[in-house]
N, CA, C and O atoms as a GROMACS GRO file, in nm:
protein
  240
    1UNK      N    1   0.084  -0.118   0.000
    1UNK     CA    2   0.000   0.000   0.000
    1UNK      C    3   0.088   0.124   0.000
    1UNK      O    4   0.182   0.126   0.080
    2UNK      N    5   0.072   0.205  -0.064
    2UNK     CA    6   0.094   0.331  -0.088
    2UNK      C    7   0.121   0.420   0.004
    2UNK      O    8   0.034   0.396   0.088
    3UNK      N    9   0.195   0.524   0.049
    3UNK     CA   10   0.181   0.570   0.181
    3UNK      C   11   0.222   0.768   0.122
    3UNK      O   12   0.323   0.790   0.055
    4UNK      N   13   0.148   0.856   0.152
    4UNK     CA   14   0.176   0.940   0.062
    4UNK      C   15   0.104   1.096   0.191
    4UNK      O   16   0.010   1.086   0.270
    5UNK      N   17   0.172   1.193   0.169
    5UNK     CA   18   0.131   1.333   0.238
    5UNK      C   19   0.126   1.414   0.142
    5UNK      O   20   0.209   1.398   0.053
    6UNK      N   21   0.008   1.550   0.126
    6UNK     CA   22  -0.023   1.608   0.073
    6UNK      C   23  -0.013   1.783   0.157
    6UNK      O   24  -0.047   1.775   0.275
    7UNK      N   25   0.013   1.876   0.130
    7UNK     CA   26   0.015   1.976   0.179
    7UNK      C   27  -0.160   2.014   0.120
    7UNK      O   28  -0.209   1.995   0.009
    8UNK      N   29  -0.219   2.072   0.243
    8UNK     CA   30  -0.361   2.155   0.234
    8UNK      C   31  -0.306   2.313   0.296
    8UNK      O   32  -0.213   2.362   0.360
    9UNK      N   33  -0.404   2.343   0.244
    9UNK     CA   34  -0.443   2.500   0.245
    9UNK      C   35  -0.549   2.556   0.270
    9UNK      O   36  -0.605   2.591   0.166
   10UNK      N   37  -0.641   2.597   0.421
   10UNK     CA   38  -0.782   2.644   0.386
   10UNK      C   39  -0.784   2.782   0.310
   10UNK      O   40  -0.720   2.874   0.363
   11UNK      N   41  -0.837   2.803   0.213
   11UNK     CA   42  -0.872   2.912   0.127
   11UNK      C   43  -0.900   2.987   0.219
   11UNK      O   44  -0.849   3.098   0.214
   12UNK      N   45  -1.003   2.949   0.353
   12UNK     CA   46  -1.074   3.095   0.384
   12UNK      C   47  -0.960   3.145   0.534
   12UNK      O   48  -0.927   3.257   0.572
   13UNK      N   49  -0.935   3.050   0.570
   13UNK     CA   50  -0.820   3.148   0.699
   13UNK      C   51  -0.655   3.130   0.666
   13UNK      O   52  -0.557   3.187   0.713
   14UNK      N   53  -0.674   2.999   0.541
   14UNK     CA   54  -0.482   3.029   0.546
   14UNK      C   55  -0.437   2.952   0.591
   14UNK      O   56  -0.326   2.915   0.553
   15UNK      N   57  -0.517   2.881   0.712
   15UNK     CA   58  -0.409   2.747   0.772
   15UNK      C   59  -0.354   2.679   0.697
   15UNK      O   60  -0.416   2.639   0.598
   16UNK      N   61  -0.208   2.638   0.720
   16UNK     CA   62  -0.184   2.508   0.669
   16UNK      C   63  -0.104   2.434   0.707
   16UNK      O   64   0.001   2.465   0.762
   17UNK      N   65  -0.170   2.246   0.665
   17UNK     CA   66  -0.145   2.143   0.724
   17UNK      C   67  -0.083   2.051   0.616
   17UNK      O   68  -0.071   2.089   0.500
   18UNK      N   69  -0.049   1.941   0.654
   18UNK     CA   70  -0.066   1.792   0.553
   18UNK      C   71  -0.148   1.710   0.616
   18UNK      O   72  -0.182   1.696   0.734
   19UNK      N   73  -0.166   1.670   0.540
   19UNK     CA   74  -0.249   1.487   0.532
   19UNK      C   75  -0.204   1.370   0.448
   19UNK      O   76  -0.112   1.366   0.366
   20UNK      N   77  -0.273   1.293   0.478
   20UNK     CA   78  -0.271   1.164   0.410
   20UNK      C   79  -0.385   1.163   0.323
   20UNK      O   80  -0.479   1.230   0.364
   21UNK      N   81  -0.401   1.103   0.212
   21UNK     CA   82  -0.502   1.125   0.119
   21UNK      C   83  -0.558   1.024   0.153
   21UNK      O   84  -0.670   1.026   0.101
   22UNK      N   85  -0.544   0.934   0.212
   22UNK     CA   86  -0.624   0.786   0.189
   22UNK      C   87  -0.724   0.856   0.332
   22UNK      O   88  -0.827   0.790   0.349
   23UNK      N   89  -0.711   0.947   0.410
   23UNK     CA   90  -0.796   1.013   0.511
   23UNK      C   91  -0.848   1.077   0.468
   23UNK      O   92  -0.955   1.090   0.528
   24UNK      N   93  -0.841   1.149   0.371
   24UNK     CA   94  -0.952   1.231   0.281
   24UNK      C   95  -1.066   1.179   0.229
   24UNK      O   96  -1.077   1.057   0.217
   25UNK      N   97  -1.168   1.267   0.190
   25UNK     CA   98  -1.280   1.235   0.094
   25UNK      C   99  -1.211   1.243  -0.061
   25UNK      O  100  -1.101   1.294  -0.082
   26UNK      N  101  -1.281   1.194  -0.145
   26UNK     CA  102  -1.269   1.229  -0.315
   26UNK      C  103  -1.236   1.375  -0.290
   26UNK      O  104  -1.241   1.454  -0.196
   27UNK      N  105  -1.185   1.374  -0.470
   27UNK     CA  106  -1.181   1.523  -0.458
   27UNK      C  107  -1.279   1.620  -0.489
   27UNK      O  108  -1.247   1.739  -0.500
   28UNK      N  109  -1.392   1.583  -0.503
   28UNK     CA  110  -1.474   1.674  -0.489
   28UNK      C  111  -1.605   1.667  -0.349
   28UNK      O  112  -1.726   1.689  -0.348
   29UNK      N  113  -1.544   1.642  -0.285
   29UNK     CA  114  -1.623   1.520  -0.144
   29UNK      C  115  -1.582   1.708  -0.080
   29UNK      O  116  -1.499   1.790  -0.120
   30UNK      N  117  -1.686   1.713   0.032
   30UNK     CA  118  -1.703   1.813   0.108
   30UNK      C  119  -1.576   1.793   0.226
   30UNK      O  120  -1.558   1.677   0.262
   31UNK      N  121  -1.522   1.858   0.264
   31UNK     CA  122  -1.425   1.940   0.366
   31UNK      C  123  -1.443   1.996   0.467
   31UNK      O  124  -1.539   2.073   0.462
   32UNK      N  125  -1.389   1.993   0.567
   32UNK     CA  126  -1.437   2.077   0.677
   32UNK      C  127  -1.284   2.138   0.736
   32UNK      O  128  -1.214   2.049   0.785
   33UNK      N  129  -1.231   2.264   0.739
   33UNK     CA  130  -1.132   2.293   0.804
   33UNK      C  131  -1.132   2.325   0.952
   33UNK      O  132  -1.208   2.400   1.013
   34UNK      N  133  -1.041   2.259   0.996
   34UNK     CA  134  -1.098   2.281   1.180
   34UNK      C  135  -1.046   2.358   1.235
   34UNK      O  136  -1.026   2.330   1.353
   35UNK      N  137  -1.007   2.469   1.197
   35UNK     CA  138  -0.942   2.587   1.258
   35UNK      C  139  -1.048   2.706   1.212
   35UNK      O  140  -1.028   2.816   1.264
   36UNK      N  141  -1.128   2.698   1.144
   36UNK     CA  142  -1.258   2.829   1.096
   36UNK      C  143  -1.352   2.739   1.097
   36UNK      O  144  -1.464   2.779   1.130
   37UNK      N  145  -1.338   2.617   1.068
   37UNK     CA  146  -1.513   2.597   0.979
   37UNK      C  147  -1.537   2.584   0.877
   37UNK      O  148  -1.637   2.517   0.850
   38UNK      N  149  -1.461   2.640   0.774
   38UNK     CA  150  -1.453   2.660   0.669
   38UNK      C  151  -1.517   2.508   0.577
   38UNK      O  152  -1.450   2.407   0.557
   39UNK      N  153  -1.629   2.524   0.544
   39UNK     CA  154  -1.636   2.374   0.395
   39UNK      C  155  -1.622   2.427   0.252
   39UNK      O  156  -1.677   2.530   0.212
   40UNK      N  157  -1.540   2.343   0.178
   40UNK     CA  158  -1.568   2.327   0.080
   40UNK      C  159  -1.515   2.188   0.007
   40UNK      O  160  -1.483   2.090   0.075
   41UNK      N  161  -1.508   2.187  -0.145
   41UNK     CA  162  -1.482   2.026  -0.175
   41UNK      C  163  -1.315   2.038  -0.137
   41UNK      O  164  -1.246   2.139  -0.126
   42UNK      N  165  -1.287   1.928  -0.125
   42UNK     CA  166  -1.147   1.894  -0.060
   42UNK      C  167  -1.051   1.919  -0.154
   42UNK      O  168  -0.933   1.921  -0.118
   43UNK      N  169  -1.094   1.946  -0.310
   43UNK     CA  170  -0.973   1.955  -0.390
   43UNK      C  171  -0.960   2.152  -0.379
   43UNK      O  172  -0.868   2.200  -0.444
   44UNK      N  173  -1.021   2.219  -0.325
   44UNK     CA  174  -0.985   2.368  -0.301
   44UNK      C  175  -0.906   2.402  -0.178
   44UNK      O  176  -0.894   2.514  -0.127
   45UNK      N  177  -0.844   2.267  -0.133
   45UNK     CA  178  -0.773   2.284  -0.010
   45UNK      C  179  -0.672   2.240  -0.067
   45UNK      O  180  -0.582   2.280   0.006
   46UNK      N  181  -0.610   2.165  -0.177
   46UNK     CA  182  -0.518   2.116  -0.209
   46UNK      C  183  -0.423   2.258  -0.232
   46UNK      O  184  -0.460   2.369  -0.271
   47UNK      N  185  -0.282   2.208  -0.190
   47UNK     CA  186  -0.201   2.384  -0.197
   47UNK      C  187  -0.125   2.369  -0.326
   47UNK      O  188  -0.072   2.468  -0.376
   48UNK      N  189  -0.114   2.218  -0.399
   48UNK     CA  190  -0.099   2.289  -0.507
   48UNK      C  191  -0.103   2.150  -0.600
   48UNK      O  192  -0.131   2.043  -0.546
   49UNK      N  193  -0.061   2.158  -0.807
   49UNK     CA  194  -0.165   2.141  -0.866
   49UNK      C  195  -0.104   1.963  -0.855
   49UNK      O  196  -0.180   1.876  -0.897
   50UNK      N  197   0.013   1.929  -0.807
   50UNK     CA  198   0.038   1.788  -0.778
   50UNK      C  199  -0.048   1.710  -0.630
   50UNK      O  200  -0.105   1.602  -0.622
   51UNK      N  201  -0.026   1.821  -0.522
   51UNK     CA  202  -0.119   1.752  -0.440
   51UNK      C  203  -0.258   1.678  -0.454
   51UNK      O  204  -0.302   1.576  -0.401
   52UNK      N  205  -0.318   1.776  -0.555
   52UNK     CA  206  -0.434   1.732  -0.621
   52UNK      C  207  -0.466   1.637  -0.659
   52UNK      O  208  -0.559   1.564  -0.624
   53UNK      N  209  -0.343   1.621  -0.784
   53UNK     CA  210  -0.276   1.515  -0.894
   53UNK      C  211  -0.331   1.387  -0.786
   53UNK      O  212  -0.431   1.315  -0.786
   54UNK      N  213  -0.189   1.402  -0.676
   54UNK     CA  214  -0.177   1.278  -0.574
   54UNK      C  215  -0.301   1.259  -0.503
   54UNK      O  216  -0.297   1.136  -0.490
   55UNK      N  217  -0.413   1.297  -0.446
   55UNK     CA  218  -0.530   1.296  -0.405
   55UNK      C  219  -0.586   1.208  -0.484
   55UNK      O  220  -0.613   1.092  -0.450
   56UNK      N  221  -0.615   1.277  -0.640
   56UNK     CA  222  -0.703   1.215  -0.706
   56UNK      C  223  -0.649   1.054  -0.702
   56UNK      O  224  -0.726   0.969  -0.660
   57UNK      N  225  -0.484   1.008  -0.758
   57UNK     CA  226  -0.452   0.888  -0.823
   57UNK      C  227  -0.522   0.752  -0.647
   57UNK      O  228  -0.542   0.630  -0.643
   58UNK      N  229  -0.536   0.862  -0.540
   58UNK     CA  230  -0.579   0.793  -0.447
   58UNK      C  231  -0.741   0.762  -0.439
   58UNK      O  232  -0.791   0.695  -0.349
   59UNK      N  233  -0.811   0.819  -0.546
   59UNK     CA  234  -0.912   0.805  -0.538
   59UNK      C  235  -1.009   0.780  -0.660
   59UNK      O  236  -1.123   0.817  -0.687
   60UNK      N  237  -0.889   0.681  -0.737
   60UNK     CA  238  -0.928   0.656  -0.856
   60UNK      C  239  -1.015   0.498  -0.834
   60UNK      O  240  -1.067   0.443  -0.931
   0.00000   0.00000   0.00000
């Protein structure tokens, strides 16, 4: 199994973290940032356009 970290970004306050993608939703699966509240789909947290990349190949 695959073992992989992704840098996030909440759009609305700025935090930022990593994760593991296999803890994520899809990438268009709803989000919740826990430092505001903030939802949106999980690929607008991705900080950039490989994290994404790597998200998705996890959720193919």
């Amino acid at each position: 199994m695959q073992e992989a970290w992704i840098q996030l970004r909440c759009p609305d306050c700025g935090e930022q973290w990593e994760a593991n993608p296999v803890d994520l939703p899809e990438p268009q699966g709803s989000f919740t940032c826990e430092q505001c509240d903030g939802a949106r789909p999980v690929s607008e947290f991705t900080k950039t356009a490989r994290d994404f990349e790597i998200l998705e190949s996890f959720h193919e």
